[in-house]
C-alpha positions as CSV (number, residue, x, y, z in Angstrom):
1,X,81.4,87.2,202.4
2,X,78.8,87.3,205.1
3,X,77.3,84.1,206.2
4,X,73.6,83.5,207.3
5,X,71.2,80.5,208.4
6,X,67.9,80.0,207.7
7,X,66.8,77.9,210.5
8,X,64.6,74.7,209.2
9,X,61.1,75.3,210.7
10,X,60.1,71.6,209.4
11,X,59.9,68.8,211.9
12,X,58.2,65.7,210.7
13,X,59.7,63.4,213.2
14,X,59.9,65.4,216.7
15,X,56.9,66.7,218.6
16,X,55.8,70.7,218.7
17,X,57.6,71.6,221.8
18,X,61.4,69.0,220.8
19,X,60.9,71.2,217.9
20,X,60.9,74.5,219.0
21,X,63.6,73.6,221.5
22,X,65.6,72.6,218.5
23,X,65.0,76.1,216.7
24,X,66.2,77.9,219.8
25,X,69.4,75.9,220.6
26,X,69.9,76.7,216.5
27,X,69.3,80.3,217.1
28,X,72.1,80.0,220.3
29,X,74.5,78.1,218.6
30,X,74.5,80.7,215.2
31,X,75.1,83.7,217.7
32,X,77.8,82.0,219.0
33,X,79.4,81.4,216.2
34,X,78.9,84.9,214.5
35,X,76.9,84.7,211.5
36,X,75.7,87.6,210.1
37,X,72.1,86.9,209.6
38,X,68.5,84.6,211.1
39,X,66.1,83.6,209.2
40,X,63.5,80.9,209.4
41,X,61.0,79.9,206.7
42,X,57.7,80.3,205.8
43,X,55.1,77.4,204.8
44,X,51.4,76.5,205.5
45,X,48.6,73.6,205.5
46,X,51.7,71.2,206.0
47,X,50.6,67.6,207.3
48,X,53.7,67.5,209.5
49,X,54.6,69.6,212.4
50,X,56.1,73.5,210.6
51,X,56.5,76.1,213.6
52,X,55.5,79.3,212.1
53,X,58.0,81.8,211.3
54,X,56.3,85.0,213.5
55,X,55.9,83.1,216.6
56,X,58.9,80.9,216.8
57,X,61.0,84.1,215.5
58,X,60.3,86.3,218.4
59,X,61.3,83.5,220.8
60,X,65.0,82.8,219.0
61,X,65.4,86.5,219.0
62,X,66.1,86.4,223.0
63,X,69.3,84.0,222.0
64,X,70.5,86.4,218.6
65,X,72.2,89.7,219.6
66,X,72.0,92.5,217.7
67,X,72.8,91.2,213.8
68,X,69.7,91.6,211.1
69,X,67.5,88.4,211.4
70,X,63.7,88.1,209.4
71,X,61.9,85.6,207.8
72,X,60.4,84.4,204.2
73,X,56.8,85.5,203.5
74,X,55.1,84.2,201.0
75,X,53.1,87.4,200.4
76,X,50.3,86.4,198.8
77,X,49.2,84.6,201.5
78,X,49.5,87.1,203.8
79,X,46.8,90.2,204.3
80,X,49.9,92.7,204.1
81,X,47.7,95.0,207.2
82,X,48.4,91.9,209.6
83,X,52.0,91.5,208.1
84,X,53.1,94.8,208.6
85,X,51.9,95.0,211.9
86,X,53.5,91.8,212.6
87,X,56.6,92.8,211.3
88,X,56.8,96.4,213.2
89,X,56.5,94.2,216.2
90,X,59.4,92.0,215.5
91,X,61.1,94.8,214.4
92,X,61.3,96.4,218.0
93,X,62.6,93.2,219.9
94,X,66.0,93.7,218.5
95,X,68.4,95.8,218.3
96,X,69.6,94.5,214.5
97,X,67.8,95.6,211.6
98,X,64.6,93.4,209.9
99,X,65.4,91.7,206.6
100,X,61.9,90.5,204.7
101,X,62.6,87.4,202.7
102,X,59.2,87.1,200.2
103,X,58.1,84.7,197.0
104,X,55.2,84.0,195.4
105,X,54.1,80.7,197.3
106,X,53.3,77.4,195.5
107,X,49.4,77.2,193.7
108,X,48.5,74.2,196.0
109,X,48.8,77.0,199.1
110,X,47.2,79.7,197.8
111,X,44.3,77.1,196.7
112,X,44.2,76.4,200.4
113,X,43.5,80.0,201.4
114,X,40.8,80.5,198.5
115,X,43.1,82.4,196.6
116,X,43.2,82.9,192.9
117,X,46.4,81.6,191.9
118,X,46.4,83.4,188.6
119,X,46.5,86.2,191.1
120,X,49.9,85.6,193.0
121,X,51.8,88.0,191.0
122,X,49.0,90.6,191.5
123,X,48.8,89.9,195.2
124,X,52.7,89.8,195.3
125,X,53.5,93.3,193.8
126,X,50.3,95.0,195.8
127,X,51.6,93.5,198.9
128,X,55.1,94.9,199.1
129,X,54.0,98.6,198.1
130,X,51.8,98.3,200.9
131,X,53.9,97.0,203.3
132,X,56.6,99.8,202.7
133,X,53.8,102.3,202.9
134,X,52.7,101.3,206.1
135,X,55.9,100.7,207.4
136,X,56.4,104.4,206.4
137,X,54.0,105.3,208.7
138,X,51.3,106.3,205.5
139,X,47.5,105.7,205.4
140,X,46.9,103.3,203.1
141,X,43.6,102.7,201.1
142,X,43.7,99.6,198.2
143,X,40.2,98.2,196.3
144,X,42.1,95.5,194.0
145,X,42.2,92.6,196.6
146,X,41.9,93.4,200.4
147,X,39.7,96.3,199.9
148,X,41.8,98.2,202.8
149,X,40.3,101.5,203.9
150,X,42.7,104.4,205.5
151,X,44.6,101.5,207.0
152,X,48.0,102.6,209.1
153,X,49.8,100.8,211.6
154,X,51.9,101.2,215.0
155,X,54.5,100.7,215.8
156,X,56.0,100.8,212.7
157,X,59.9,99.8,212.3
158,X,62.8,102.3,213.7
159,X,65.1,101.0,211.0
160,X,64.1,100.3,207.2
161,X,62.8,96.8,206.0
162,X,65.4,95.6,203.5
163,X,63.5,93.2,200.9
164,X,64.8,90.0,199.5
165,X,63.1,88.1,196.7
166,X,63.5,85.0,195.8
167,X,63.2,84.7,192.3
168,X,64.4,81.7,189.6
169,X,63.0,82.5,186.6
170,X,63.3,85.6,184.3
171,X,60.5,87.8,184.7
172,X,60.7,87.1,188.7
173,X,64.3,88.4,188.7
174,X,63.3,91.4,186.7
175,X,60.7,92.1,189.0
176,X,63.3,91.5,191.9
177,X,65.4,94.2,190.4
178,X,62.7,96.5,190.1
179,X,61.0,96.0,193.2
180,X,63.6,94.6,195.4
181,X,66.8,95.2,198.0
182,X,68.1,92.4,197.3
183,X,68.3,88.4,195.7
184,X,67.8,85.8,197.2
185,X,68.9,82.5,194.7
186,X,67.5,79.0,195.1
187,X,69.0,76.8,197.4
188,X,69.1,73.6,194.1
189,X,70.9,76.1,191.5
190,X,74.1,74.9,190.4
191,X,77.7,76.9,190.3
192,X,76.7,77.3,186.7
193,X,73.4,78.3,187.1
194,X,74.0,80.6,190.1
195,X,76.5,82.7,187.9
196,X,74.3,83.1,184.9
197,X,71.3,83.7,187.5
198,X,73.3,86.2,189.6
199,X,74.5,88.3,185.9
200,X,71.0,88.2,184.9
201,X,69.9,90.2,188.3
202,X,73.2,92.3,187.8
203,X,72.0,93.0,184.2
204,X,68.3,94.3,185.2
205,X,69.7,96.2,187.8
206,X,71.9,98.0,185.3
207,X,68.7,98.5,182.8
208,X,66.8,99.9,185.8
209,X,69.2,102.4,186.3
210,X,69.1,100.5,190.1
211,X,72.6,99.5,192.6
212,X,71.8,96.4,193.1
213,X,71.4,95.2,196.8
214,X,72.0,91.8,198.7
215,X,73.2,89.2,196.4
216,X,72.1,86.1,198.7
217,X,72.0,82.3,198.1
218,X,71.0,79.5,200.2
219,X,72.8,76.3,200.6
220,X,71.9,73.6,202.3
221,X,75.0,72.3,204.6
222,X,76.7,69.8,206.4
223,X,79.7,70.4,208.0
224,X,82.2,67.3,209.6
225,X,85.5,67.1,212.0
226,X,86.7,65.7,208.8
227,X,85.4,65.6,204.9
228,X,85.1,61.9,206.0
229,X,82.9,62.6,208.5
230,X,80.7,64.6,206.8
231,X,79.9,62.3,203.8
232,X,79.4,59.6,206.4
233,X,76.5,61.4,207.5
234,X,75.5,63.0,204.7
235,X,75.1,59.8,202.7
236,X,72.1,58.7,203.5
237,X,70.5,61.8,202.5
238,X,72.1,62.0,199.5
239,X,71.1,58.4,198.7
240,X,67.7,59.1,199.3
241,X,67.4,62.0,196.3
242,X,67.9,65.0,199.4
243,X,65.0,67.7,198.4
244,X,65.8,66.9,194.7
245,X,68.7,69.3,195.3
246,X,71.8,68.4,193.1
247,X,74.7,67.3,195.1
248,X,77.0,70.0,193.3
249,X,74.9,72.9,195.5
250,X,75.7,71.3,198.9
251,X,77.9,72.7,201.2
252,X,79.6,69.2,202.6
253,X,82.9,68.5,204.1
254,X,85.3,69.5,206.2
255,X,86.2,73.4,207.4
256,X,88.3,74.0,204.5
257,X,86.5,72.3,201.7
258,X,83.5,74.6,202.9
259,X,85.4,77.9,202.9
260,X,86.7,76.9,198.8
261,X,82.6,76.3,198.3
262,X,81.7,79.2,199.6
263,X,84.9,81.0,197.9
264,X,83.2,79.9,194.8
265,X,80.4,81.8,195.3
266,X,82.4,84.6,197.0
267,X,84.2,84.9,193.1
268,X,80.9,84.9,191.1
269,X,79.7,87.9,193.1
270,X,77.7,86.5,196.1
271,X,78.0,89.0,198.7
272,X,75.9,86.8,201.4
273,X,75.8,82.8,201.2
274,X,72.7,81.5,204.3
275,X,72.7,78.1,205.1
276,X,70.3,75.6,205.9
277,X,71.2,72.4,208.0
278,X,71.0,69.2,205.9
279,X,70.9,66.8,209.0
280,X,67.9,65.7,210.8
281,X,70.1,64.9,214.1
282,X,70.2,67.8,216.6
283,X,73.5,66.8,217.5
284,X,74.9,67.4,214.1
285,X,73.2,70.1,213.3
286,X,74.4,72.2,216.2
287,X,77.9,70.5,215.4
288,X,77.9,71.9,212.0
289,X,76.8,75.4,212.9
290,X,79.8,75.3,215.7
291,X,82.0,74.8,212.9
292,X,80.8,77.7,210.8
293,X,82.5,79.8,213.0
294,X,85.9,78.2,211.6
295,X,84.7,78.6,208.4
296,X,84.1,82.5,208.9
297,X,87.5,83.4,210.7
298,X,89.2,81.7,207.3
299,X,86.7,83.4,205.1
300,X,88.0,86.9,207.2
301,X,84.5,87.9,208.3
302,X,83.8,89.2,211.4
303,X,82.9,87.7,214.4
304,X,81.2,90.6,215.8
């Protein structure tokens, strides 16, 4: 079972630059305790400070190593020339391979842009051939949305761009099966819900005639000295209706009650679980990421 972190991007409380600081010691701290994967997120028109993902990603990238790390795109915001070249240059600051998280994106968003939001699915499925063509190294010529005329790129990525969608309901993970490397499952989906969700991606795959790839799923965590500890802090959260997440798909507690979670998952068929701090303190967080590295030695993963 590998195990990943998303990097929260949101900071509603700290100023632009205590922010990005807080993002890099993140990125430092996760190398040093030898998860497998980087990610940070991917969200616009925000009232409150969200560094965004392109940017703050090539800076953490000087504290990773050589493990994949990406981001989540939400492509239909995205004009998928600009992306790709973006992409190709992430691509060649490390050494590990790019993994390309992508969704739909909420209607208020693509409003915001002057997009169509009937068009999302549209925009969604011409984006990512695109992208791979380009990434390919192809010329690339589209009239439906972005009207691109014998567009190519440089430098385009050594390695391949594994794809991860997130998807929730059916026809998005019958897409994701179709289209995609890999699933990425919803952070508030329940044990229950993550099983039937994960066989229902397993079962289009099979219809599809397709292996499937990555079977991913984000939790939100907070790890403690103790299982006391860590409800201490995470009360207060909790109390307050925490992202309207239910408790159940949390990772909270101590070391061990974490690694019987996350053995949970492990036994439904997760191959990949990529955590997301719950806290709001620095401190914690970076205490709670330390801690992961526990959890992986009991899990048996590798610490590079």
């Amino acid at each position: 079972m590998k195990v990943g972190i998303s990097v929260c991007s949101s900071y509603p409380y700290e100023s632009p630059k205590v922010a990005a600081r807080h993002m890099i010691e993140r990125a430092r701290a996760a190398r040093e305790a030898g998860l497998n994967t980087l990610f940070v997120g991917d969200h616009h028109v925000t009232p409150t400070n969200y560094l965004q993902n392109n940017v703050i990603l090539g800076r953490m990238l000087a504290e990773w190593g050589d493990q994949p790390f990406g981001a989540l795109y939400l492509l239909p915001l995205w004009h998928p020339v600009l992306l790709a070249e973006q992409i190709g240059t992430l691509a060649s600051l490390a050494s590990g391979p790019f993994v390309m998280q992508c969704g739909l994106g909420d209607e208020r968003q693509c409003r915001a842009f002057g997009i169509d939001p009937a068009q999302r699915v549209g925009r969604f499925t011409a984006s990512l051939s695109i992208l791979r063509a380009l990434w390919a190294g192809e010329v690339v010529s589209e009239s439906d949305y972005w009207g691109l005329h014998q567009a190519r790129i440089a430098p385009v990525p050594e390695q391949s761009v594994d794809v991860w969608v997130g998807a929730v309901v059916e026809p998005a993970i019958e897409r994701t099966a179709r289209l995609g490397d890999g699933w990425l499952a919803a952070p508030s989906l329940t044990y229950e819900q993550a099983d039937e969700g994960l066989k229902r991606y397993q079962h289009h795959c099979a219809q599809l005639n397709r292996t499937p790839g990555a079977m991913a799923i984000r939790r939100d965590f907070l790890l403690g000295s103790t299982s006391q500890d860590a409800k201490a802090i995470a009360r207060p959260y909790l109390e307050s209706g925490y992202r309207g997440i239910p408790t159940e798909s949390l990772l909270i507690g101590s070391v061990a009650e974490v690694v019987d979670q996350i053995g949970q998952l492990e036994g439904l068929g997760y191959s990949e679980v990529i955590v997301r701090n719950i806290s709001q303190d620095q401190a914690e967080c970076l205490h709670s990421i330390q801690l992961l590295r526990e959890v992986k030695e009991q899990l048996g993963g590798s610490l590079r």
